[in-house]
N, C-alpha and C positions, 0 to 999 in steps of 0.2 A: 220027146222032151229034149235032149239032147242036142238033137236037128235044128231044135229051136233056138236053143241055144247057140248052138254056131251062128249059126244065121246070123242072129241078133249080134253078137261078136265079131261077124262078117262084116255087119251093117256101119255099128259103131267103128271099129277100123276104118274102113270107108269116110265116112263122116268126119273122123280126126285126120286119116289126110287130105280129105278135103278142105276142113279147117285152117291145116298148116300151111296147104297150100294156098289157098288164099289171103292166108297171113302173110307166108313168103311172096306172092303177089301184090300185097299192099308196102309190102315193105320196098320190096325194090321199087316198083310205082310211084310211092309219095317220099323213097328215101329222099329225092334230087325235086320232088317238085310237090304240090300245095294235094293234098290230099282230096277225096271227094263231097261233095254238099262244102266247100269251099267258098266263101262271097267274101268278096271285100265291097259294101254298103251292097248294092244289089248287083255285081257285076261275079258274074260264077268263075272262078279262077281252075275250079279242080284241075286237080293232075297237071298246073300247068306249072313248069320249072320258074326262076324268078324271071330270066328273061321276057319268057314266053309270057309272063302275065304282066308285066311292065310292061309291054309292047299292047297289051291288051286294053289294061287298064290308061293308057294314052291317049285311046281311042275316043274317051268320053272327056268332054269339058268337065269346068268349075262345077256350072250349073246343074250337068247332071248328074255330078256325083256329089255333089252335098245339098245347094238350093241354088234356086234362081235368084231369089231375092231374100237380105237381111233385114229383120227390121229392127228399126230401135225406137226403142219408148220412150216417152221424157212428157213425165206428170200425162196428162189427158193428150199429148199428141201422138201420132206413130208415124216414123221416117221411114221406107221403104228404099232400099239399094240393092244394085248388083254386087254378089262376095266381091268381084274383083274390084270396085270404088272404094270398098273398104281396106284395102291394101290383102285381102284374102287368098289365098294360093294354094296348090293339092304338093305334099311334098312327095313326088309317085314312089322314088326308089325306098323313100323312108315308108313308105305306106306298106311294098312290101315286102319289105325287112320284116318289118313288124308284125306282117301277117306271119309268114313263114317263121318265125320266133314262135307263134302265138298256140303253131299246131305241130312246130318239131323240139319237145324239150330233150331233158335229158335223157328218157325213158321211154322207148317205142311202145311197147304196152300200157305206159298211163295215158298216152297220145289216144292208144286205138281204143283204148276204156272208155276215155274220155267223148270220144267221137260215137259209139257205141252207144251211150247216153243219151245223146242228143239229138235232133231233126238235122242241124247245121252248124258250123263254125261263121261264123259274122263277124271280120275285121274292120274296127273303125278306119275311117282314113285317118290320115296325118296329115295336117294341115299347116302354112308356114303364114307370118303375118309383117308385111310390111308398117312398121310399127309411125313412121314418119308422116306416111301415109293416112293413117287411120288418127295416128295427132291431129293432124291436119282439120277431119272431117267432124272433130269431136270438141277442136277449139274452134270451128265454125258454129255448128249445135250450140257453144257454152256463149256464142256471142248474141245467136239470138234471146237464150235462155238468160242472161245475166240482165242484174237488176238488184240497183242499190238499197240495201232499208232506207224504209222513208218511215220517219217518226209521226207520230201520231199526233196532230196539231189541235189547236183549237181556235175557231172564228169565234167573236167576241163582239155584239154591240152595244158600243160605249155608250150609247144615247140611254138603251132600255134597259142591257145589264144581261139580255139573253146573248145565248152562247149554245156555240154546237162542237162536237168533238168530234173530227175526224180520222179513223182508227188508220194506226200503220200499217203499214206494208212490211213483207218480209221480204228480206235481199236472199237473195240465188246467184249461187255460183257454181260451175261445174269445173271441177279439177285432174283434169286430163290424165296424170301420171295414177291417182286411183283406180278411174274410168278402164284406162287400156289393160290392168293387172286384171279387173274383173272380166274383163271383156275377154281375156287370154284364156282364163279360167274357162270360162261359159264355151269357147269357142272348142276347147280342148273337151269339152263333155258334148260337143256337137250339138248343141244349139244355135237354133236361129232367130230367135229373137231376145234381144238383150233391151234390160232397163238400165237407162244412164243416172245415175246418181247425183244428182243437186244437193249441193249442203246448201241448208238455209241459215242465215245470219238473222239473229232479232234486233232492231234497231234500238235507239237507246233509248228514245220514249215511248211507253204505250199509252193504249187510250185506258185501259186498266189502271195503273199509276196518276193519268190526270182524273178519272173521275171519283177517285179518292178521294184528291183535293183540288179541285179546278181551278187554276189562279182566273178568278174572273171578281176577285177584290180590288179596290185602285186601292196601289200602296202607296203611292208618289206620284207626280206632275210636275213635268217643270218644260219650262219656254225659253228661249231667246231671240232676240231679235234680226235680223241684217241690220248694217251698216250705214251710213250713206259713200262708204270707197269701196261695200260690195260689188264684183263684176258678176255679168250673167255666166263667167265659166265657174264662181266661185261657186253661185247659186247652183251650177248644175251638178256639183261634186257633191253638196247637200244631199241633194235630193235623190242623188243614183244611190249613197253609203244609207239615209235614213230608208231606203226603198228593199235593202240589202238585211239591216237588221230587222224591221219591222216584224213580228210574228212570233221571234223567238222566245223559245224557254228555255229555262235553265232549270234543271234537275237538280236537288241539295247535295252542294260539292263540288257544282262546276262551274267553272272559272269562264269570262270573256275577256276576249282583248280585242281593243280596235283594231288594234294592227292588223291582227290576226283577218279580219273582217276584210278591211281592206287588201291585203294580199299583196298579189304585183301592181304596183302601182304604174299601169300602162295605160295607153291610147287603148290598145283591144279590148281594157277593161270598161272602156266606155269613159274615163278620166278626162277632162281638158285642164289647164296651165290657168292657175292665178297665188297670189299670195303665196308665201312659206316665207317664215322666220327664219335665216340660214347664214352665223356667226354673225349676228346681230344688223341680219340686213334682211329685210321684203326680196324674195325673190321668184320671180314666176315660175311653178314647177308644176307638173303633174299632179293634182289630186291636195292643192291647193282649195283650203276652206274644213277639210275635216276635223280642225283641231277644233270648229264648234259642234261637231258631233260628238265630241270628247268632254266636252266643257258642258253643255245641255247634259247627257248620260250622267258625266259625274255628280252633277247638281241632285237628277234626280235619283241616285241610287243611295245618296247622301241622304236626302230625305227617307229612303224606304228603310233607313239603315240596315242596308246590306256592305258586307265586308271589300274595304280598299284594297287592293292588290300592288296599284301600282299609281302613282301619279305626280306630274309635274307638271309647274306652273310655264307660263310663259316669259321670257326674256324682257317681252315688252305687255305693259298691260292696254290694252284694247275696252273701252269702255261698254260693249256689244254687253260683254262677260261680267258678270257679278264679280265688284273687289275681291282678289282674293280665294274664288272660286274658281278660276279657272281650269282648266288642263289643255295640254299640247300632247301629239300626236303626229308621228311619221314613222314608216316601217324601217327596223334596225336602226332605228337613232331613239327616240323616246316613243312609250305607250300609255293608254291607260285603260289599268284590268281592276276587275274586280270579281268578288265569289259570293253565289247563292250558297251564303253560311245558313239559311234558316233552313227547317225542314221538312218544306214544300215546296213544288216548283213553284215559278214565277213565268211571267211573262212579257217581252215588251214590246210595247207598240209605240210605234212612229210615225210623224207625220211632219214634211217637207211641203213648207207652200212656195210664194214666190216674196216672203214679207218674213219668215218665222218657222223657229224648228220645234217641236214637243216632242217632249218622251213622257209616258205616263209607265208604273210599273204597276200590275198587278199580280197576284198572290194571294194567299190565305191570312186573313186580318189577324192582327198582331194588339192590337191597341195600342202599339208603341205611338208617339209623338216626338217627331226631330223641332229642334231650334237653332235658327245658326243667329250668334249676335251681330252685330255690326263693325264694320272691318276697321282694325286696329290702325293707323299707318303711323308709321315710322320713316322718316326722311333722312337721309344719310348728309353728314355734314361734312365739308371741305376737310377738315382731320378725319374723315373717315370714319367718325361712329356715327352709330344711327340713334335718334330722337325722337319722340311722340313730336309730330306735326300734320296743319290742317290739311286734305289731298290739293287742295286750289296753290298752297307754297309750293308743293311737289310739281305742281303741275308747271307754274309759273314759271319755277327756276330749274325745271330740265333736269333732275336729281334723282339717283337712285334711290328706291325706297323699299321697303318693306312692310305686308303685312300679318296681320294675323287675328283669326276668324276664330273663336269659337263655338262649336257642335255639339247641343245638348242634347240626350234622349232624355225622354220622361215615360215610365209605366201605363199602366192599366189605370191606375190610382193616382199618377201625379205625379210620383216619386223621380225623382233622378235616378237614373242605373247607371247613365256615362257621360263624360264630358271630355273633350278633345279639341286641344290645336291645332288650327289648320295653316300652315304660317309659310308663307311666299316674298318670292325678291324678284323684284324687277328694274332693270336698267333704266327704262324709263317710262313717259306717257305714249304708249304708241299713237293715240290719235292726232298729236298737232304736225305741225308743217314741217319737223325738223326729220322726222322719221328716217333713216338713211335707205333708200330705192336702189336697190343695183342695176334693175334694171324695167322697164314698163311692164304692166300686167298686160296681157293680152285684153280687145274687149270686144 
């Protein structure tokens, strides 16, 4: 028994130097260099010091040590690139550092415990990212992917009353400096395929909203005529601005302006030169003719009684224009806005011929009924005040005059709810011979 004992004492002995010794064998072995079962992604580094596995791990490309190809998602497509198109890069020395941190901490025993546990140590790489780069490729993606809201329309026919309602679109944009923080992210967890993030914008009408209430009511009509010193560039400036508003709604609350409509008033906007009132002279300008797109519109918004914003008469009165009716329009000099005060949208359509302008509005029926009465004139005497006289004095003696329109509503039931002034001054008769030209109209 005894015998056995030694033995077994003998044996054990043995065994604990053997232990030590192999302890003291892994220590001096992995003191200076990556220990065994050692990978950094699948490249076996054991025992190799940092040089020696720098020099190792050099050996392999991008591709074979992280992927050949990235890909990126964006909604239903998949973009396929090489890491390095994406501005993608192996940081080697940083890779391992970070190994050799990852299997020498402070404690060679919780190292070799740790190792002891396991089949293998596996260091991710370290990867570095050309960020300019990867902008680049991800504001190209955002260029195809981009796409403005389009609001939700509706086709309308006037003849029968039917109507169809064509639902929005949603806008898409991709925003680069989100994108690439996610992208850092995902890349830094060693991933290879990333989804690009689109924010979506909702436009500002839906087809939800119009089929609540679908302005396919006529709220208003109104016409004007040409002239006979209309030019064909006057007529074409008609017909490009009535071509422009034609469609539109207005959502309760929002405001139009002509001006606004019109914009730059350029040749690339398709613009040619006739007409403008310009310190009391006709002068040929760009985008000459719109102030009876102003003058038709306010007439008929007048009728739908929807809310005035903004409006002025003309310097000269033009007999095309309802007495006193009129309005003028040019961008940064005078406008005329008005707002869908009621509360349903509206709609308005246009029409531009080679004889005649109409605007009709439509909307959700009101009952309301507009009256305008018949134009006040007032003629301005040599002392300077102004006098109720007939518009043919006016006309005859060349005299500034003044008028004034009043605009009745009436209810459901008849009643009056409001009455208003509409009251204008004009230098003189623009239609006779005396008109001052500064210069020829184009024709």
């Amino acid at each position: 028994m005894r015998t056995i004992l030694k033995i077994l004492g003998f044996l054990a002995l043995i065994l604990s130097l053997t232990a030590l010794a192999l302890i003291i064998y892994d220590f001096v072995k992995t003191h200076q260099a990556l220990p065994a079962k050692t990978f950094i992604v699948k490249v076996d580094v054991s025992f190799l010091n940092q040089e020696e596995a720098l020099a190792k791990l050099k050996k392999y490309s991008l591709a074979q040590l992280f992927s050949s190809l990235v890909t990126i998602e964006v909604e239903a497509a998949r973009y396929s690139f090489p890491p390095d198109k994406l501005g993608i890069y192996v940081l080697y020395e940083e890779t391992i550092q970070k190994a050799f941190k990852l299997t020498h901490r402070d404690s060679y025993l919780e190292d070799l415990r740790e190792r002891m546990t396991k089949e293998a140590t596996v260091a991710p790489l370290v990867l570095g990212l050309n960020e300019p780069q990867l902008k680049a490729v991800f504001a190209a993606l955002g260029e195809e992917i981009r796409q403005a809201p389009k609001n939700a329309s509706i086709v309308i026919n006037e003849k029968t009353g039917g109507y169809h309602i064509e639902p929005e679109e949603l806008g898409k944009e991709v925003k680069v400096a989100s994108n690439l923080e996610a992208f850092k992210a995902a890349l830094h967890r060693g991933e290879t395929t990333f989804s690009l993030h689109i924010d979506y914008h909702r436009p500002k009408i839906t087809e939800e909203e119009l089929r609540a209430y679908p302005p396919v009511h006529r709220l208003s009509a109104y016409t004007t005529y040409y002239g006979k010193h209309d030019s064909p560039n006057r007529i074409h400036n008609i017909k490009l601005v009535s071509s422009w508003i034609d469609g539109t709604i207005l959502m309760p609350g929002e405001s139009f302006s002509v001006a606004e409509i019109l914009g730059d008033v350029t040749e690339e906007q398709g613009f040619k030169e006739a007409f403008v009132i310009i310190k009391g002279e006709l002068v040929p300008l760009l985008g000459g003719g719109s102030c009876q797109i102003a003058t038709t519109l306010y007439n008929a918004v007048s009728l739908a009684d929807l809310k005035i914003l903004e409006r002025r008469n003309h310097s000269f009165y033009f007999n095309i224009y309802p007495l006193g009716r009129d309005a003028a329009v040019y961008p940064e000099q005078v406008d005329f806005k008005f707002e869908n005060d009621s509360p349903h949208p509206i709609l308005l359509k246009s029409m531009a011929t080679d004889r005649k302008l109409s605007f009709r509005i439509y909307g959700t029926p009101t009952g309301r009924k507009v009256n305008f009465s018949s134009a006040k004139v007032l003629g301005q005497s040599p002392s300077g005040e102004f006098a109720p006289m007939p518009l043919s004095s006016v006309i005859e003696n060349d005299i500034a005059f003044r008028t004034e329109v009043v605009r009745t509503v009436y209810g459901k039931n008849g009643t009056k709810i409001k009455e208003e002034a509409i009251r204008s001054r004009y230098k003189l008769y623009g239609d006779k011979e005396n008109v001052p030209i500064k210069e020829p109209e184009p024709r």
